[in-house]
C-alpha positions as CSV (number, residue, x, y, z in Angstrom):
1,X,3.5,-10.9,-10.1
2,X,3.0,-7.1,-10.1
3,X,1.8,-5.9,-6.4
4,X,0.1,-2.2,-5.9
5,X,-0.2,-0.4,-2.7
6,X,-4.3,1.1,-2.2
7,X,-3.9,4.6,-2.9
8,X,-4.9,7.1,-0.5
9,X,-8.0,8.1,-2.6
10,X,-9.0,4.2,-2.5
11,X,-9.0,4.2,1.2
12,X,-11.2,7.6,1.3
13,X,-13.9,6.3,-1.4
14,X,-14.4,3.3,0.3
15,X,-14.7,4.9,4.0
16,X,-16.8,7.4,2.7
17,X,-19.1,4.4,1.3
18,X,-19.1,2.6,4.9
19,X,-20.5,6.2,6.4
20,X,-23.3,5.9,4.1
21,X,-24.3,2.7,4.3
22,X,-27.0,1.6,6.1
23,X,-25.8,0.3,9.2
24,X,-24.0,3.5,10.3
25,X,-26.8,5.8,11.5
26,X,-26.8,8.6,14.1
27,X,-22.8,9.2,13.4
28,X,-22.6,5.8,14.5
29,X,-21.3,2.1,12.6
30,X,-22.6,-0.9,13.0
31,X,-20.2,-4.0,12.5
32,X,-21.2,-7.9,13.0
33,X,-17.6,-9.1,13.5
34,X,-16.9,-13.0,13.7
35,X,-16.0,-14.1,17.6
36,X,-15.4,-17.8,16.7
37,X,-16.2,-20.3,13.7
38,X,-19.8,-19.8,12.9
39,X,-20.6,-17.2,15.4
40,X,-20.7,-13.3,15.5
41,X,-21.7,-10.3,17.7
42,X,-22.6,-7.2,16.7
43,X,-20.7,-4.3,17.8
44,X,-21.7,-0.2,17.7
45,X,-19.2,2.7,17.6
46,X,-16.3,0.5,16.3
47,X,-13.6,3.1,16.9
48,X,-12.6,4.9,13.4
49,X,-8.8,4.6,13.7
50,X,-9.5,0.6,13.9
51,X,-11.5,0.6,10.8
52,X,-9.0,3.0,8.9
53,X,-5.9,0.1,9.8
54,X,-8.1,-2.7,8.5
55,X,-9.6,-0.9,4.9
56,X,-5.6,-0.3,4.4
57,X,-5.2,-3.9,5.1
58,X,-7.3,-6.0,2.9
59,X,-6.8,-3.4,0.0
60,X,-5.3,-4.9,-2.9
């Protein structure tokens, strides 16, 4: 089975999409990240460098 590392141009498109969406307003993101099984909090201002790793992570 034939792996690929995310290119860096991946990474970009798909951070760029995240700034535009709608839950990222005043230069700031919205995330509703899991605590526990079945339950979630939101969080604002998830720091940038944190959502950088994790887009490089779950890229195929």
């Amino acid at each position: 089975m034939t792996t690929s590392v995310p290119t860096p141009r991946l990474c970009e498109r798909v951070l760029r999409a995240l700034q535009l969406d709608k839950e990222f307003r005043d230069g700031k993101n919205l995330f509703v990240l899991p605590t526990d099984i079945g339950s979630w909090a939101p969080r604002e201002n998830v720091d940038w460098t944190l959502v950088h790793e994790c887009v490089r992570a779950v890229l195929p």
